[in-house]
Structure formats: C-alpha cells, structure tokens
KESEFI-969747 format. One record per residue: residue number from 0; x negated, y, z negated of N, C-alpha, C in turn. Coordinates in steps of 0.2 Angstrom, whole numbers, always signed. Example, Ala and Ser with C-alpha at 12.3 -4.5 7.8 and 13.67 -1.06 7.14 Angstrom:
2
     i     n_u     n_v     n_w    ca_u    ca_v    ca_w     c_u     c_v     c_w
     0     -66     -28     -39     -62     -22     -39     -66     -16     -39
     1     -64     -11     -35     -68      -5     -36     -64      +0     -39
END
This chain:
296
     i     n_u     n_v     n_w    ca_u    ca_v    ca_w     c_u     c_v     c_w
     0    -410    +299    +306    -410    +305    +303    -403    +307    +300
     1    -403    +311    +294    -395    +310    +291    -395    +316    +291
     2    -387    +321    +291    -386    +327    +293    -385    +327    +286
     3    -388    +335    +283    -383    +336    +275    -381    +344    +278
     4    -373    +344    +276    -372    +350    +274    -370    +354    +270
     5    -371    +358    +268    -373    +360    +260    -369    +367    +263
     6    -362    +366    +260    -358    +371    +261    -352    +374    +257
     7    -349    +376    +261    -341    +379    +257    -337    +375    +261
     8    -330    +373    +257    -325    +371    +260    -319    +376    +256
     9    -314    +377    +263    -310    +384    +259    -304    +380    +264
    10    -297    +383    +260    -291    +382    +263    -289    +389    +267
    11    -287    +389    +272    -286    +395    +276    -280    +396    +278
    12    -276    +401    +277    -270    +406    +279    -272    +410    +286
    13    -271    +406    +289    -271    +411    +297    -262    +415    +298
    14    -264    +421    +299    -258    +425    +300    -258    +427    +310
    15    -254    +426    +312    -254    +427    +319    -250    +436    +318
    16    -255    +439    +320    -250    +445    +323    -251    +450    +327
    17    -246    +456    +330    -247    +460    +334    -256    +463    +334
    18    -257    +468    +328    -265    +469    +329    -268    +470    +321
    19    -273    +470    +320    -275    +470    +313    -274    +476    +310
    20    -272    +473    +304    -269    +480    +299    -273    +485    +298
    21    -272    +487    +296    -274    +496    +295    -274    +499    +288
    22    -278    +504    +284    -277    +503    +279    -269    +508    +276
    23    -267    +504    +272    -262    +508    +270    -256    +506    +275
    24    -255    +501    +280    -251    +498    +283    -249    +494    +281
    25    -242    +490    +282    -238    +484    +280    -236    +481    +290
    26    -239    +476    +289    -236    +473    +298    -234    +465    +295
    27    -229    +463    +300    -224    +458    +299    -231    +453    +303
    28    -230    +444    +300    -234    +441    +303    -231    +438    +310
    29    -229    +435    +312    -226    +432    +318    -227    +426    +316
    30    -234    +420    +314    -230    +416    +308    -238    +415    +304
    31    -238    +409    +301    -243    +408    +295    -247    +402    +294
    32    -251    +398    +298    -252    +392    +295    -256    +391    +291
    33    -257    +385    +287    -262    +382    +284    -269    +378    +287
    34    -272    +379    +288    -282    +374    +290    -284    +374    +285
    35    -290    +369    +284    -294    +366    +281    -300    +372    +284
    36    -304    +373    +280    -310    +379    +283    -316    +379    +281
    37    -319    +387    +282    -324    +385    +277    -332    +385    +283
    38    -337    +388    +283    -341    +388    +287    -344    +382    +286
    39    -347    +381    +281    -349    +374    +279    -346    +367    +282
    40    -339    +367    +280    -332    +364    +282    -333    +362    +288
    41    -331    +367    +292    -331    +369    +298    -340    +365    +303
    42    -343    +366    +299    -350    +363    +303    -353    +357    +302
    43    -349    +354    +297    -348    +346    +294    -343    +344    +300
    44    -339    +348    +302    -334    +340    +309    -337    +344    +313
    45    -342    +348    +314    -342    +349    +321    -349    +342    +322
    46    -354    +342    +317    -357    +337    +319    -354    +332    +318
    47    -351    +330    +314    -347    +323    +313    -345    +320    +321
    48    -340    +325    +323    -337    +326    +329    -343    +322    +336
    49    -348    +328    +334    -355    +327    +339    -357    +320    +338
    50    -355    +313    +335    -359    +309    +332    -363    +308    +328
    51    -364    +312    +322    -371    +312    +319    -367    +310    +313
    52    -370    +305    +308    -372    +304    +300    -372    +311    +297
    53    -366    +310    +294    -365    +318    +291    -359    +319    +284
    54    -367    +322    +280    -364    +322    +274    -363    +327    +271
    55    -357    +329    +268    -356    +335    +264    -357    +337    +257
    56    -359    +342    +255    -361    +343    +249    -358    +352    +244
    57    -356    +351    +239    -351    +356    +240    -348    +354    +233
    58    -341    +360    +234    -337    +362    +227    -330    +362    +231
    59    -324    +357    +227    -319    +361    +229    -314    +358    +221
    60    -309    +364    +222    -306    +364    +216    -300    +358    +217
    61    -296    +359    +210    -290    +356    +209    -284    +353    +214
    62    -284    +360    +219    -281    +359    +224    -284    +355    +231
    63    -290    +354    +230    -295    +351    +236    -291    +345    +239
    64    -286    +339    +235    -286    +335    +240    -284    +335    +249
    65    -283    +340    +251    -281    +342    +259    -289    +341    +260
    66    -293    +344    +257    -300    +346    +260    -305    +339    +259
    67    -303    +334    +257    -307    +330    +254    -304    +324    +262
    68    -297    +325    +260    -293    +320    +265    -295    +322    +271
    69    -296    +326    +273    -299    +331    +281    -306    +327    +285
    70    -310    +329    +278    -318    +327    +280    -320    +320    +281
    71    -314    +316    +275    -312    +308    +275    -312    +306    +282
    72    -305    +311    +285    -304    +309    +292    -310    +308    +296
    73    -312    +313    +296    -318    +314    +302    -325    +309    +300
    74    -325    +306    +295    -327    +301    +292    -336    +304    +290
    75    -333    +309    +286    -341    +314    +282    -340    +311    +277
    76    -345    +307    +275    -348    +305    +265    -345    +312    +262
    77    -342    +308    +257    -340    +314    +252    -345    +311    +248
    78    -349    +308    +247    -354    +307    +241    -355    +313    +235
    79    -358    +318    +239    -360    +325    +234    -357    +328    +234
    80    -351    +328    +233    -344    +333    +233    -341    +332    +228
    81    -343    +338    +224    -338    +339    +216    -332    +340    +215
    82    -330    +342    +212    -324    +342    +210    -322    +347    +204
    83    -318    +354    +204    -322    +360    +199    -315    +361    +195
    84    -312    +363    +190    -305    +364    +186    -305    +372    +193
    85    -300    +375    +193    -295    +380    +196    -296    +379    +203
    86    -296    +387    +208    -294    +386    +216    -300    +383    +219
    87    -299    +379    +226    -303    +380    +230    -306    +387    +234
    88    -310    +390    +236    -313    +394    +241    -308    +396    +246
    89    -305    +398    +248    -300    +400    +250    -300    +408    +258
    90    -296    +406    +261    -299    +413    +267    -293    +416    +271
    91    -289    +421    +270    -285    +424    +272    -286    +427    +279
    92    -284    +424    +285    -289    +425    +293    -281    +430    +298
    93    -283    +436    +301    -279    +440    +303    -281    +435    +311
    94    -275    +435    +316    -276    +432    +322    -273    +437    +327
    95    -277    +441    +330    -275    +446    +335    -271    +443    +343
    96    -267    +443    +347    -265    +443    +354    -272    +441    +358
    97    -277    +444    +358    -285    +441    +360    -286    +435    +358
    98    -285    +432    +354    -289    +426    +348    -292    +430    +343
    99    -295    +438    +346    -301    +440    +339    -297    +438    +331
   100    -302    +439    +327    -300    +437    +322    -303    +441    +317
   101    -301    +444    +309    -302    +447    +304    -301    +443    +300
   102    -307    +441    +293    -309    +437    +289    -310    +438    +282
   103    -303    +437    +276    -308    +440    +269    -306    +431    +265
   104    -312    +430    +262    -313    +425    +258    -315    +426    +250
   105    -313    +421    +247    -315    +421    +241    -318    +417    +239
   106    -322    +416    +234    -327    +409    +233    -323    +403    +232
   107    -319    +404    +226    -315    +400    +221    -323    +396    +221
   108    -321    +388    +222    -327    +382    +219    -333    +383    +224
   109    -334    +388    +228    -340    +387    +232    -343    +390    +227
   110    -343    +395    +223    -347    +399    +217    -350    +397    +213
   111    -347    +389    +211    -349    +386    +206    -352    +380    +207
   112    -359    +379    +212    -364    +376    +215    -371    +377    +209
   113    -370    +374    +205    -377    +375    +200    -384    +373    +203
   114    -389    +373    +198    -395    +370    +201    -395    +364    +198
   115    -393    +362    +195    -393    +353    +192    -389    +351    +196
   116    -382    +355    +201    -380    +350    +206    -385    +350    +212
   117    -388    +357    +216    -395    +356    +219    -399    +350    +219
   118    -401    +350    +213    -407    +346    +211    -405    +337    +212
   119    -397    +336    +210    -395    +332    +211    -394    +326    +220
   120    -392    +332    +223    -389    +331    +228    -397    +331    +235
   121    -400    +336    +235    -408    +335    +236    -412    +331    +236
   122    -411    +327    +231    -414    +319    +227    -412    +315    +232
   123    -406    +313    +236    -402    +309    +239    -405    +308    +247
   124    -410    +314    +248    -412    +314    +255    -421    +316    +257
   125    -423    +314    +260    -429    +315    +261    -433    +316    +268
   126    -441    +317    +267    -441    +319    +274    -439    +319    +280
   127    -438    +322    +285    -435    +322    +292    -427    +324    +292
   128    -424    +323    +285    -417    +324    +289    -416    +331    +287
   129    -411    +332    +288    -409    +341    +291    -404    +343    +284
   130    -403    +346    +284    -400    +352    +282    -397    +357    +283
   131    -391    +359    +283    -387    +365    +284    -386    +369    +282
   132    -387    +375    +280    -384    +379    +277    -381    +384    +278
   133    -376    +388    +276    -373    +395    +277    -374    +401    +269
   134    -369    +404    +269    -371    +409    +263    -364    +410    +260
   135    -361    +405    +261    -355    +403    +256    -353    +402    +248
   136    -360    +400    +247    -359    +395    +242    -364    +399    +236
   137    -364    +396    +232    -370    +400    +226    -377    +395    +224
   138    -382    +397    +225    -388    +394    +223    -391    +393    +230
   139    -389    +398    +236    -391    +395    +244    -401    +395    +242
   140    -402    +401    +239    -409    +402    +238    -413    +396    +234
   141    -410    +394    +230    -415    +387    +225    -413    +382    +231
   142    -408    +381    +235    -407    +375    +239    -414    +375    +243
   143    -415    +380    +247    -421    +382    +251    -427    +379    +249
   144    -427    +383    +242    -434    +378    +240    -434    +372    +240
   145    -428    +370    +236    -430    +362    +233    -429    +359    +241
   146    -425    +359    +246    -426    +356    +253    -434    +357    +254
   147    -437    +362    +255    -444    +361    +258    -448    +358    +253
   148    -448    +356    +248    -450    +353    +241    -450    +346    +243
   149    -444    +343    +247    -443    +338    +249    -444    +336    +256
   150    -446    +339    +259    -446    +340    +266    -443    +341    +272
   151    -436    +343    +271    -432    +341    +272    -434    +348    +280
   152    -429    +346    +286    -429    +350    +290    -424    +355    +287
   153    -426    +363    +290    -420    +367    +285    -415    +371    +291
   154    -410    +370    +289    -406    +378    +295    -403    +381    +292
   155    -404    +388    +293    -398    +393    +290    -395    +396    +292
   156    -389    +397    +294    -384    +402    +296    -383    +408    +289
   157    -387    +412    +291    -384    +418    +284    -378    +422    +287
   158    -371    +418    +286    -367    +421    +286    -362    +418    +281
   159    -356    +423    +277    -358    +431    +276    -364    +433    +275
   160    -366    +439    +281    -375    +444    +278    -372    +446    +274
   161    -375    +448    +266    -375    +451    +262    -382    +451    +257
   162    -383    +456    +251    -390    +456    +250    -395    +450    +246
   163    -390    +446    +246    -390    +439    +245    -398    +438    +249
   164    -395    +437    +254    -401    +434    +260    -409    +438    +258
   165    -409    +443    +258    -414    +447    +258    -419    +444    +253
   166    -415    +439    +248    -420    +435    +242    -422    +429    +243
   167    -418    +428    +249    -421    +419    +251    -427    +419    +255
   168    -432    +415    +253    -435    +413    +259    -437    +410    +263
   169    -435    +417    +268    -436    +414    +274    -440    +411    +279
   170    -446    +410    +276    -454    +408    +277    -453    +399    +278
   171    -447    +399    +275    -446    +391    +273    -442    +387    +277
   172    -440    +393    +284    -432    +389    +284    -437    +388    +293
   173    -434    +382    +294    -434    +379    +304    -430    +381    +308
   174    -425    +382    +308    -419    +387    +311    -416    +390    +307
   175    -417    +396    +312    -412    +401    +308    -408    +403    +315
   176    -400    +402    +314    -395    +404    +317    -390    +410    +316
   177    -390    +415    +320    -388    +422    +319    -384    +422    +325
   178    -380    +429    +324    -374    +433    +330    -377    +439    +331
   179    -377    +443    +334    -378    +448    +334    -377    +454    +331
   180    -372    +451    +324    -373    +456    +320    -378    +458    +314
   181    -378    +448    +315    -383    +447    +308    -390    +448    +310
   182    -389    +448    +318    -397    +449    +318    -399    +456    +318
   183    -395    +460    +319    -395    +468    +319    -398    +470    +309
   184    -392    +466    +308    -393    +465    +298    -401    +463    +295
   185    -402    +459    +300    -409    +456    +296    -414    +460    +299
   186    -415    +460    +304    -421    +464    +310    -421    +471    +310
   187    -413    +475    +306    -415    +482    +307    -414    +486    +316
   188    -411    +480    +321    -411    +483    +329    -408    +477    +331
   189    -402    +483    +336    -396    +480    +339    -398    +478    +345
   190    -404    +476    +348    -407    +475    +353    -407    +468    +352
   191    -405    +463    +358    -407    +456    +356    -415    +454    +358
   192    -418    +457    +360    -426    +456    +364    -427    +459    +358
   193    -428    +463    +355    -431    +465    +349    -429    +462    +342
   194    -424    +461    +342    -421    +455    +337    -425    +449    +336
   195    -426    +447    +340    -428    +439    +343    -437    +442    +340
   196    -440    +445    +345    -446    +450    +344    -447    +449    +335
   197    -444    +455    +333    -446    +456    +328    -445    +450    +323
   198    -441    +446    +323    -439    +442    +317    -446    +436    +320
   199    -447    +435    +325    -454    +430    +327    -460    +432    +325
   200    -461    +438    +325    -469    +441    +322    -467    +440    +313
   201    -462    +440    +310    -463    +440    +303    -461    +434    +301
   202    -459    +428    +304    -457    +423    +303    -461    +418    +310
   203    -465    +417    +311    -470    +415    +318    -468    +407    +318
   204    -467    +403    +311    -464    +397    +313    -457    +394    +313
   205    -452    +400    +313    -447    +398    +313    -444    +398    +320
   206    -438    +393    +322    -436    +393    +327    -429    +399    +328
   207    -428    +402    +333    -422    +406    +330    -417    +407    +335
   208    -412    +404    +334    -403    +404    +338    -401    +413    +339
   209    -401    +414    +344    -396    +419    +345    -389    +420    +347
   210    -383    +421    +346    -378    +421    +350    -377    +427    +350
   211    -375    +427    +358    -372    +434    +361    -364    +437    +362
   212    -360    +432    +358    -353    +432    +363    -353    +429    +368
   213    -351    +437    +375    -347    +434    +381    -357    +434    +384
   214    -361    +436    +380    -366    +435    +386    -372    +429    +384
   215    -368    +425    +382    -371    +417    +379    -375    +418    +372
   216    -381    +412    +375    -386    +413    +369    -394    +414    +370
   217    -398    +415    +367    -405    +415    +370    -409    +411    +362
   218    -412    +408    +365    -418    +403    +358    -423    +405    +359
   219    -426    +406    +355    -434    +408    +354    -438    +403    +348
   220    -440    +397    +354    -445    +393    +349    -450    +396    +346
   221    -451    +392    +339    -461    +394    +337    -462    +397    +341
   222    -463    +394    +347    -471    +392    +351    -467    +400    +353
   223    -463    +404    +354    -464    +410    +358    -460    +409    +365
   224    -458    +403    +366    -454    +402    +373    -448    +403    +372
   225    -444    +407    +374    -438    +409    +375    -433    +404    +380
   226    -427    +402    +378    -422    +400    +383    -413    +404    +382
   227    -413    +403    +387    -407    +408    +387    -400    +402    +390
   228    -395    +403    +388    -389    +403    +390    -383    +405    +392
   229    -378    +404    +397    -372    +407    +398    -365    +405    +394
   230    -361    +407    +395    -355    +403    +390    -350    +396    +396
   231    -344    +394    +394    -341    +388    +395    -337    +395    +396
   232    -333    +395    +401    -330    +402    +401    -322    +395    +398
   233    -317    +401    +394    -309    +397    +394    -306    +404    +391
   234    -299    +403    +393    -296    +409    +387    -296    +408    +382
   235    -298    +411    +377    -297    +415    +370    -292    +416    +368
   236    -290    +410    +362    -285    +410    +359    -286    +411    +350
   237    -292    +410    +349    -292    +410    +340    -299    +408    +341
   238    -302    +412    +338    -311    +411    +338    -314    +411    +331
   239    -309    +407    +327    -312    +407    +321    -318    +401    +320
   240    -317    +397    +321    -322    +392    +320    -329    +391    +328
   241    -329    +397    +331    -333    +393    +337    -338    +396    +336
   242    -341    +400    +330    -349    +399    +329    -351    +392    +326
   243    -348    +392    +320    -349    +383    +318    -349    +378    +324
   244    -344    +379    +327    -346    +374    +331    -350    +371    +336
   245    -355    +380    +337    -359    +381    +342    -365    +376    +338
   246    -364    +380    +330    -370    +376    +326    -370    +368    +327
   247    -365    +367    +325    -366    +361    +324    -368    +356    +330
   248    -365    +357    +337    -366    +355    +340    -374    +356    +346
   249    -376    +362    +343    -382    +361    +346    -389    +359    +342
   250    -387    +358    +336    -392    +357    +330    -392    +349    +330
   251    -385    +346    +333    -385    +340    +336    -388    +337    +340
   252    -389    +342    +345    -392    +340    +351    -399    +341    +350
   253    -402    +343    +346    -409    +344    +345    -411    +338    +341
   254    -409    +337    +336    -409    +331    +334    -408    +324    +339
   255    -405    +325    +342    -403    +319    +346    -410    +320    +354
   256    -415    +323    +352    -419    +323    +355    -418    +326    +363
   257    -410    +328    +364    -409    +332    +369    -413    +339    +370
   258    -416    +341    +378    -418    +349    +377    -417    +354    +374
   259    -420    +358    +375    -417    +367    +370    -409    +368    +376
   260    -413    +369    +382    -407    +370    +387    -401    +365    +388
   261    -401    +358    +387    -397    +353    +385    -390    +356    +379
   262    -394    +356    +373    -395    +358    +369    -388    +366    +369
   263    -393    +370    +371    -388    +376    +371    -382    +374    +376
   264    -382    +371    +383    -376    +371    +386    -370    +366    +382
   265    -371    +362    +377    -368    +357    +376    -366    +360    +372
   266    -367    +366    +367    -365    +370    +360    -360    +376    +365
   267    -361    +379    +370    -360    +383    +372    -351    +379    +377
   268    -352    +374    +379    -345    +369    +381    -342    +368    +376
   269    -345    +367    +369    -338    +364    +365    -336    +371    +360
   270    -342    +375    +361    -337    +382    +358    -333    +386    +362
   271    -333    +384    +370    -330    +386    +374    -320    +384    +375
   272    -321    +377    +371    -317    +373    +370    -312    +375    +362
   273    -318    +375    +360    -316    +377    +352    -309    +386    +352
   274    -313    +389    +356    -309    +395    +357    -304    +397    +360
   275    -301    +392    +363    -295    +392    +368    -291    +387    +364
   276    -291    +385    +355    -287    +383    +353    -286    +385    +347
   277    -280    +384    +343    -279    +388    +336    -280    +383    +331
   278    -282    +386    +326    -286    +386    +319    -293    +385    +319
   279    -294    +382    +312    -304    +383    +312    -306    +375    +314
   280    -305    +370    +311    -308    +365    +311    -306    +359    +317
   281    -296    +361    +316    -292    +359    +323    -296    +358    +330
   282    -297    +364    +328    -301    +369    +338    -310    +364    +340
   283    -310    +361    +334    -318    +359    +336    -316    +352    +341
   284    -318    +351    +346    -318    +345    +352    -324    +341    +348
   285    -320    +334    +351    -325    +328    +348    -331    +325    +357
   286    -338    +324    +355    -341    +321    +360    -338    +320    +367
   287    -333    +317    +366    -331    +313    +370    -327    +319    +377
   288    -324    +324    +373    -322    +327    +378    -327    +333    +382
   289    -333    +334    +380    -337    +337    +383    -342    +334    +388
   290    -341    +329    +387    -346    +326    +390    -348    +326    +398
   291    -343    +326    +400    -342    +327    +408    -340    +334    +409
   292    -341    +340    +407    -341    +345    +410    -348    +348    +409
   293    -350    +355    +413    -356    +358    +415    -355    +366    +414
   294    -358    +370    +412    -358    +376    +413    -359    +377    +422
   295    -355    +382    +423    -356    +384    +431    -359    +392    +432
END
C-alpha cells in the first residue's frame, strides 16, 4: 500500500517567548527559528519516519527549495509536487514557557492546488492505498471525490475548521481525525461521548480519531466499538507538530495491520516524544526510537 499525502508544505517562523501577545501589544522574542512545516509537511515524515511508502503532493513556491530538500531527506517522492511562481505557504508560530503554541498561516502555493493537478495526481494511485488529507490546501472537497472515484482509502484531518469543511463530504471519508475542538466545530457539543455519538449516527461508516490532550485519545470504529487511550507522559516543550504526528503515526499502524490499541499507543509514544522537542517536523522521532518503550 502506498501512502499519498495531499497537503500543505509551509516554512515556519517559530518565535520563542515570554507569553502570547495581546492585542495592541508589542513583546520582544527571546529568539526566532526557521522549520520546514506545514500539516501536510509535517504528516509526510511522520509516516515516512513510521516506515511507510510515502508520497507527497502539493504546491510550494519559488522559495521552496528548503522544503523540497526536507522531504528529499526523509526520502518522500517528490513526484506530485509542483512548483508555483511567488511564496511558499508560510506560518508565523508564537512558543509560550509551556510549549503551548499560537498559529497564523498563509497559504502562499498551498492555495493554488487546481483540479487538473487533482485529477493528475489521483491518476498515479489506486485501490487500497490511503490518502491524507488536512484543510490546507485548495480543492480538499474535489480531492474527496476523485479519491473515492478511485478507491482510494480516505483520511481527513479538517484542520484549520473553517466553513470550508461543511461542503465536503463527508459520507466519503474512512477516517476522520479531530481534537477536541474540531470535534466540538463539527458535532455542535464539547462532550467527547457525544462527539464521537453524534458524528457515528450521521456518518455510521466512518471511523473517527479523537484526541483529548492530556486525557489521551478514544476511537470509535464503524462497527461502534470504542477504544480509548492514555498519553506517553514527557515535558512540554513545543507542541507544534504532535497532532500530525499522532496522525501519522497511528494511521501507520493501521495500515501495517497493527491493532486499534497497538495503534493508538504507538501514535500516542511518538507524540509524547514529538512534544518535548522544539520545532514542527524536527520534533517527529523516527520508528526506531519508539519501539521499545510502553505506555505505563
């Protein structure tokens, strides 16, 4: 099976500082780095990482060769990866004394994802392999169709929630992977039982990811069986990348024929891992170091 993920790749400005600005405040950073980013970005090495066949698909501009040489490294097919006149997508990341983080993005090249590159890229993959998606990028809702058109296994992370989502459908998707705020956005209730509840009775064959933060995650297959999860406890240092990695990592294991609970522990150790290090793509751990530890 071959992983596509059909995303955003964004160069990222992480500022480290005292606490998130305010509006009409001016605060000094303490300093400024440069990462490679991008949800999309960021869940192409987290599977790569995981050992999966993984290809990326996508927009980045003029300035992309950092982004191009990144996913090289981690050895993801650039195959379906364009190339646009102006900026890449781009994301200015506030980093609080906690790790928490504050997030404004721009599209730059993810915006300019057509349906002739869809149709393109679609073409290249068939039955059984998966797909990725987030809500980065422009065309996520034709992507949907043409994937199920071709058979394709579908995931989606709809993040950023915005009113975007509310026109895809989502009748069509096999995973769908939320946080607790987007499941609040989609379902209408900040309950996670009822989250899970309601988004099951309107969508009855889709499987759906929950993440809770510090109180793990719970999965509700089709079938209506629920499995729950705790975290990889470590200090919190920069939590920008540890949903993608959760993605990536347990949509790995599912493919790789590991359990739901396999599965969630293994997503739940390498974003445990992912969060106790700074920047987005840096912070994702490779197989190799998760292997031997356990949730306690």
């Amino acid at each position: 099976m071959k992983v596509l993920v059909f995303g955003s790749a964004n160069i990222d400005k992480t500022y480290t500082i005292d606490h998130f600005v305010d509006a009409g405040e001016t605060v000094s950073a303490d300093k400024m780095e440069l990462f490679c980013g991008g949800k999309g970005f960021n869940q192409a090495v987290a599977f790569s990482r995981a050992g999966c066949d993984t290809y990326f698909a996508g927009a980045v501009g003029s300035d992309g060769a950092i982004l191009k040489s990144a996913l090289s490294s981690d050895n993801i097919s650039l195959k379906y990866l364009k190339t646009v006149s102006g900026p890449s997508g781009h994301a200015i990341i506030q980093v609080d004394p906690d790790g928490q983080n504050s997030i404004i993005i721009l599209a730059g090249a993810n915006g300019e994802i057509s349906r002739s590159d869809v149709d393109s890229v679609i073409s290249g993959f068939g039955p059984g392999d998966l797909i990725v998606l987030q809500n980065e990028i422009s065309n996520v809702g034709y992507i949907i169709e043409k994937a199920k058109d071709a058979g394709l296994v579908i995931a989606l992370n709809p993040s950023p929630y915005n009113e975007k989502v509310a026109s895809y459908d989502l009748s069509k998707v096999d995973y769908l992977l939320i946080n607790e705020v987007e499941g609040e956005q989609i379902s209408g209730s900040p309950e996670p039982d009822k989250i899970l509840n309601i988004l099951h009775c309107k969508y009855p064959d889709m499987n759906i990811l929950l993440t809770l933060g510090c109180r793990g995650s719970a999965f509700l297959s089709s079938g209506g069986e629920i499995t729950c999860c705790g975290i990889y406890k470590t200090t919190a240092v920069d939590t920008t990348a540890a949903g993608d990695t959760f993605t990536g990592y347990f949509l790995s294991g599912i493919i790789s024929d590991l359990s739901i609970k396999e599965s969630l522990e293994r997503a739940a150790i390498a974003s445990g891992i992912s969060v106790s290090r700074k920047g987005a793509s840096p912070s994702i751990p490779f197989l190799s170091e998760i292997q031997n530890l356990s949730i306690k």
